[in-house]
C-alpha positions in Angstrom: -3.2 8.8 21.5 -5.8 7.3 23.0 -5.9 3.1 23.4 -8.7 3.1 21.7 -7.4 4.3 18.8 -4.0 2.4 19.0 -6.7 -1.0 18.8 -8.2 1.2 15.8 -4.8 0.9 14.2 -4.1 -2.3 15.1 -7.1 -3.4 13.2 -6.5 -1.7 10.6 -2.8 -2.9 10.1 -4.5 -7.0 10.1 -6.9 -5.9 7.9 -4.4 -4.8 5.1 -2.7 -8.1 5.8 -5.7 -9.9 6.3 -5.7 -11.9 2.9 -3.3 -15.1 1.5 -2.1 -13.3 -1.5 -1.1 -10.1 0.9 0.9 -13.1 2.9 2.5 -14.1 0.7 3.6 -10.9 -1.0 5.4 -9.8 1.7 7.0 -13.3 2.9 7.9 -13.4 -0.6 9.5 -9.6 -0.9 11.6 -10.4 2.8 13.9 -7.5 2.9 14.2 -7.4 -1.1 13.1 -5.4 -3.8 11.1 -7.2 -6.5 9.1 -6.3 -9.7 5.6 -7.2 -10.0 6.8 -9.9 -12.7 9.0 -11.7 -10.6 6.5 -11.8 -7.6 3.9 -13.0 -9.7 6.4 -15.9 -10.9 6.9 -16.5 -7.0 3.5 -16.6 -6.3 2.1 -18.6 -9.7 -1.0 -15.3 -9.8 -1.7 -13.3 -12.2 -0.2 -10.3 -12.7 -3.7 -8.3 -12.3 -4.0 -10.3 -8.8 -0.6 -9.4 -7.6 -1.2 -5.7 -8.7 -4.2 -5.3 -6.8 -3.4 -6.8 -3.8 0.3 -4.6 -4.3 -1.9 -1.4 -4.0 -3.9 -2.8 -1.0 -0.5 -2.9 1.0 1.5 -0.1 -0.2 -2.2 2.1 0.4 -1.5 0.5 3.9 1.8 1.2 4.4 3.8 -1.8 4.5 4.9 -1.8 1.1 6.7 1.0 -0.8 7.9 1.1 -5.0 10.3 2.3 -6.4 11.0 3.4 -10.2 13.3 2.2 -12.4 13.3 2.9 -15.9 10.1 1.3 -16.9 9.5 -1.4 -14.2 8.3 -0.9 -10.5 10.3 -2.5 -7.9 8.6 -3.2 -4.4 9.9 -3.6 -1.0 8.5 -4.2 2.8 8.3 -0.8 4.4 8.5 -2.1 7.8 11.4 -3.9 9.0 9.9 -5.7 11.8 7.2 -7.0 9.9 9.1 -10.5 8.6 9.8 -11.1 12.1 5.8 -10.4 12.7 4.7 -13.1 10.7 7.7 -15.5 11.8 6.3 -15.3 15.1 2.6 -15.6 13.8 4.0 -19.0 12.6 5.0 -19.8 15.6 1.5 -19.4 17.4 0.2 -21.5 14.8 2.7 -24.3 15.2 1.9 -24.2 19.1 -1.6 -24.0 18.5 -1.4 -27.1 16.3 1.0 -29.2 18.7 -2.1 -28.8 21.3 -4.4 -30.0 18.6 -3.0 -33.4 18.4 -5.5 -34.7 15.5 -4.2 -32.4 13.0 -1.1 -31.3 14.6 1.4 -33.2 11.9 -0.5 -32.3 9.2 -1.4 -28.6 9.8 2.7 -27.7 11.3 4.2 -29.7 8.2 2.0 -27.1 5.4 3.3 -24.4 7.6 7.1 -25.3 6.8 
């Protein structure tokens, strides 16, 4: 593969993440398994938000569902990924310490 196409991929992969609710989905899911209900009651969306923005992630492979009787459970496909966005709050946190006007304000919604 060439590096080209490994930054292809890597956009694509921030583009499936690329939205609030898709944040949130999978900070909320961790390294459990969840129905849409109870990631809607997480979240305080709608369930036709969540859903959507469910197939946006497992079409982009960081979710996967699972079955069970009549309910869908989801999980994070990609073990690595909570640690990702750990470390994405990190380079926010140290971007906002160098921002001293809205460093306090900015670190303390990121907590």
């Amino acid at each position: 593969m060439q590096y080209v196409d490994i930054l292809a991929l890597k956009s694509e992969f921030m583009r499936v993440l690329a939205h609030p609710i898709r944040i949130g989905i999978v900070e909320v899911l961790g390294d459990k398994k969840m129905s849409v209900g109870e990631i809607c009651e997480l979240l305080n969306k709608e369930q036709a938000t969540v859903s959507k923005h469910l197939g946006v992630l497992k079409n982009g492979g960081i979710l996967k569902s699972e079955k069970s009787g009549l309910n869908v459970f989801y999980s994070v496909d990609i073990c690595c990924l909570p640690n990702f966005l750990e470390c994405l709050k990190n380079i926010l946190e140290e971007k906002a310490a160098k921002n001293s006007k809205n460093a306090r304000g900015v670190i303390k919604s990121l907590r």
